[in-house]
N, C-alpha and C positions, 0 to 999 in steps of 0.2 A: 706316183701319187703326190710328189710334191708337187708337178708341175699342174695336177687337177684343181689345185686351191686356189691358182691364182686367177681366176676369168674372176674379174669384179664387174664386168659389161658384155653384156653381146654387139653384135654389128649385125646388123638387120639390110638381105639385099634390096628390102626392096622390091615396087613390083616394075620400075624398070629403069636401063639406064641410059634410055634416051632423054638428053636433055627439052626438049621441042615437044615431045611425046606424054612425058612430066607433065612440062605447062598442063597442057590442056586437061590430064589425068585431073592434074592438083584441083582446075579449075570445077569441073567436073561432081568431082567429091565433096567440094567446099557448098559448092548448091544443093547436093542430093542428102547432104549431114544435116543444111537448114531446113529444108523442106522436110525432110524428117520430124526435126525437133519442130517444126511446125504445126505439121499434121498430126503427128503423136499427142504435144500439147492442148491443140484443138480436140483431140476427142476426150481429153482426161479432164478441158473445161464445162464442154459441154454436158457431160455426163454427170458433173457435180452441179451443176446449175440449173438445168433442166427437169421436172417436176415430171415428165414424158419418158424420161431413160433410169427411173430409180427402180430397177428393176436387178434380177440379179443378173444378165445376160451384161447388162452394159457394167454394172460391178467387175464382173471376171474383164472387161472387155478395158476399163480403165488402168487395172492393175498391170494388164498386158502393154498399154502403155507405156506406162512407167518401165517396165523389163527393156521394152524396148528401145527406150530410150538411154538408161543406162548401157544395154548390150550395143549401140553401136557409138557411145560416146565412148566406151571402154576402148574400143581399136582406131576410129577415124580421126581422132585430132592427136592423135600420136603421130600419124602416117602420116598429118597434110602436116605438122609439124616438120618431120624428118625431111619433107619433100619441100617446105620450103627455104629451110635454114642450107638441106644440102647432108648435114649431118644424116649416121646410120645407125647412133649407138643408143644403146637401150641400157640402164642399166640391172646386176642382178633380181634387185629387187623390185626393181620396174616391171621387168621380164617375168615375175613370178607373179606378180598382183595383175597381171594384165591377161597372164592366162588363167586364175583361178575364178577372174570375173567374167572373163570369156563363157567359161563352161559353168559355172554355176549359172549365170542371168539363161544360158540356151538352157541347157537344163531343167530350168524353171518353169521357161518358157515351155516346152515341150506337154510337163504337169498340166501347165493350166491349158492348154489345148485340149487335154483327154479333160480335164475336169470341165470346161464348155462345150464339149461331146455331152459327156452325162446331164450338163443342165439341161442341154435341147431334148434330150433324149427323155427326160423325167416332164418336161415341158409340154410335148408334144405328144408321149406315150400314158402318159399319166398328167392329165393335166389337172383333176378334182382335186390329187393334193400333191399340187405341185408348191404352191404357198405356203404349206407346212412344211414339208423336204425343206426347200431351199429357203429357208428364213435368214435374216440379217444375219443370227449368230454361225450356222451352218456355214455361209458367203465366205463370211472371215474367216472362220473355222479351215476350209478348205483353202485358202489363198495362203495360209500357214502353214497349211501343209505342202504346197507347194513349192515354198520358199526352204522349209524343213528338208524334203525330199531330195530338193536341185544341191543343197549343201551336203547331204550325206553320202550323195551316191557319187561325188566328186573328191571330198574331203578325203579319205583314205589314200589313192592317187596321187591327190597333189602333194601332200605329205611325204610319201617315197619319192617322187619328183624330186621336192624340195632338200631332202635329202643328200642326193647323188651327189658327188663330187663331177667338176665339167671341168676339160682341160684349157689349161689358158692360152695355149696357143691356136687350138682350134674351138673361135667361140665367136664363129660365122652363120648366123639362121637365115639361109635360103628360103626366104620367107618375108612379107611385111612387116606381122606381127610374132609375137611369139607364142605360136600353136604348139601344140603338145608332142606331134612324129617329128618338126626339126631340133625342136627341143633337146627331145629324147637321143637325139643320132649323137648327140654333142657328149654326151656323160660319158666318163671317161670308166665306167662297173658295166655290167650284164645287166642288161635291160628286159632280158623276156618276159621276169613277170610281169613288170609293170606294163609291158605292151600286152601279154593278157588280159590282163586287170581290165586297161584302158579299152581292150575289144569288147570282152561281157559286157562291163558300164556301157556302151555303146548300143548295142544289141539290147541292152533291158530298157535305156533312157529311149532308144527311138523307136526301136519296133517294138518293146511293151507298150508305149503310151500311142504308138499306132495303131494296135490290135483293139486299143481301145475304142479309139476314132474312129474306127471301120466299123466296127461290131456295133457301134451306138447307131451309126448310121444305117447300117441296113436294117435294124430293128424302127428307126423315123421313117425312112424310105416304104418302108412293108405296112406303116400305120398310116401314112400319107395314101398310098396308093389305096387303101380302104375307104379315103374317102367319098363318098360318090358325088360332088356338088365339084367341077373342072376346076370353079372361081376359088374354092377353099383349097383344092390341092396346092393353088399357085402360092397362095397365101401364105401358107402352111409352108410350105419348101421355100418361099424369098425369106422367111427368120432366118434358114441353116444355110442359104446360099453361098453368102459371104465369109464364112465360118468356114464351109469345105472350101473355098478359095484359098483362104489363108492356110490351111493344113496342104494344101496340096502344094505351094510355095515355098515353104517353111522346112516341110521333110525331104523333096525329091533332092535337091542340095545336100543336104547333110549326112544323108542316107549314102548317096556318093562318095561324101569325102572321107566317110568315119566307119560304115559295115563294109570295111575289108583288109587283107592283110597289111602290116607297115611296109612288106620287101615290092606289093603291087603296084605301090602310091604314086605318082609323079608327080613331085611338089609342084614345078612350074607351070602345069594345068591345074595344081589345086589351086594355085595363086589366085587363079580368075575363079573356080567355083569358091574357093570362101569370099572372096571381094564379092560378088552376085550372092551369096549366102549373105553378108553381115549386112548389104547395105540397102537390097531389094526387100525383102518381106518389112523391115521397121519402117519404108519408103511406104509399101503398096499399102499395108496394112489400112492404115487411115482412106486412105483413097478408095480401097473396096469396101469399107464400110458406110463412104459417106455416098459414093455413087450406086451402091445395092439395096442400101438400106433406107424405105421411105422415111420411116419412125427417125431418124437420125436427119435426116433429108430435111425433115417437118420440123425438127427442134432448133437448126441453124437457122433455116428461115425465119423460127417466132424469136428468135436469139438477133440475128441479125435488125427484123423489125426495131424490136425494142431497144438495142444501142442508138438505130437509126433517131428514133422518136426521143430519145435522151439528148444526144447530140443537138436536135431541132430545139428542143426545151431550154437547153443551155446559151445557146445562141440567141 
């Protein structure tokens, strides 16, 4: 036990230790972090500026933004960091805030997907008083709750995590970042419960707020299909298109990494499904909305006009 107190840092391996291989990674990430925070940005301006998307669908959809713009600044300028000074070390406290915002922003994130399930679904199924439902106060209302939710059902966890004593001389995370199973392997006490804990939370956080996203959809799906005019069914189904995209993105990944045993895992394959987990969906997000979605489509264009016509003005 004495020797468990002294890790004051991890050593992170890494997702590789070819040098030449690196390069190009680092190169790689360092565009796909911008264009992130690009596209992320751009739907969180356009949403607030645009008189066309004040609605509550692009509400939840801006918020989602912002989630995910924190959840992949939390991991990737650590890693292009590490990868380009050459250094591996993380330290305790590093290591701890890095996984608590990890799993809180997905976490979140997960909420507000079933909660944009229920909007379409109150939208499209009940459309007379959908404007009552979903009013401003309700918007916010729910987006608290979802920030409430992402922290509670983490919070306990992380706490016994933080906890553990981790021994100093093995204080190696076979990992990029600091996830939760190489984490765990390093404490130097009995971990079952917390690797219970960590499978329920898993099981509630993904496939509860999946069951939600399904169920909402085959209730849109079954009201769609009532409709009898082909032009309105299209209609009708291009609002949700983009939305099932992103859920079917979002879970098939993390469904992978996290509903199953710790003894099944094999980090060096999770290496690349969390890397495709953390840096794909906050990448596509923006892109499937701006290429699916007309009403988004329509609002860049009257957006872009009018910079153009300002620019003209000024000159």
């Amino acid at each position: 036990m004495e020797n468990s107190t002294t890790a004051r840092e991890f050593i992170l391996l890494g997702l590789t230790n070819n040098h030449q291989f690196a390069i190009g990674l680092f190169l790689i990430l360092l565009v796909i972090y911008f264009l992130t925070l690009i596209g992320n940005m751009l739907i969180i301006i356009i949403t607030l500026v645009n008189a066309q998307l004040y609605s509550p669908m692009y509400f939840f959809l801006r918020h989602m933004a912002w989630i995910e713009i924190g959840y992949v600044s939390t991991i990737i300028p650590k890693t292009l960091a590490n990868m380009a000074t050459g250094r591996k070390s993380i330290s305790l406290a590093g290591c701890f805030t890095q996984m608590f915002l990890y799993f809180f922003l997905g976490t979140t994130e997960f909420l507000l997907l079933a909660t944009m399930s229920v909007d379409r679904y109150i939208a499209i199924c009940n459309p007379l008083h959908y404007p009552t439902i979903m009013n401003e106060q309700i918007c916010s209302l729910l987006v608290l709750c979802c920030l409430a939710g992402g922290l509670s059902l983490i919070l306990v966890p992380a706490i016994l995590l933080f906890q553990m004593p981790f021994c100093g001389p093995h204080n190696i995370i076979n990992h990029f970042f600091c996830d939760n199973g190489p984490l765990i392997k390093l404490s130097c006490v009995d971990t079952g419960l917390l690797e219970l804990i960590d499978f329920v939370i898993a099981i509630f956080s993904l496939l509860g707020t999946l069951i939600i996203n399904v169920v909402s959809y085959i209730k849109i799906i079954s009201t769609i299909l009532r409709i009898p005019s082909t032009t309105g069914r299209k209609k009708t189904f291009s609002t949700c298109a983009s939305h099932m995209s992103v859920i079917s993105i979002t879970y098939s990944s993390c469904i992978f990494m996290y509903i199953r045993p710790r003894s099944s895992s094999k980090l060096d394959f999770n290496k690349i499904t969390a890397l495709l987990n953390i840096v794909m969906a906050p990448l596509l997000i923006p892109f499937i909305y701006c290429l699916k979605n007309k009403q988004v489509q329509e609002a860049l264009r009257a957006e872009l006009r009018r910079w153009v016509g300002l620019c003209k003005k000024l000159r």
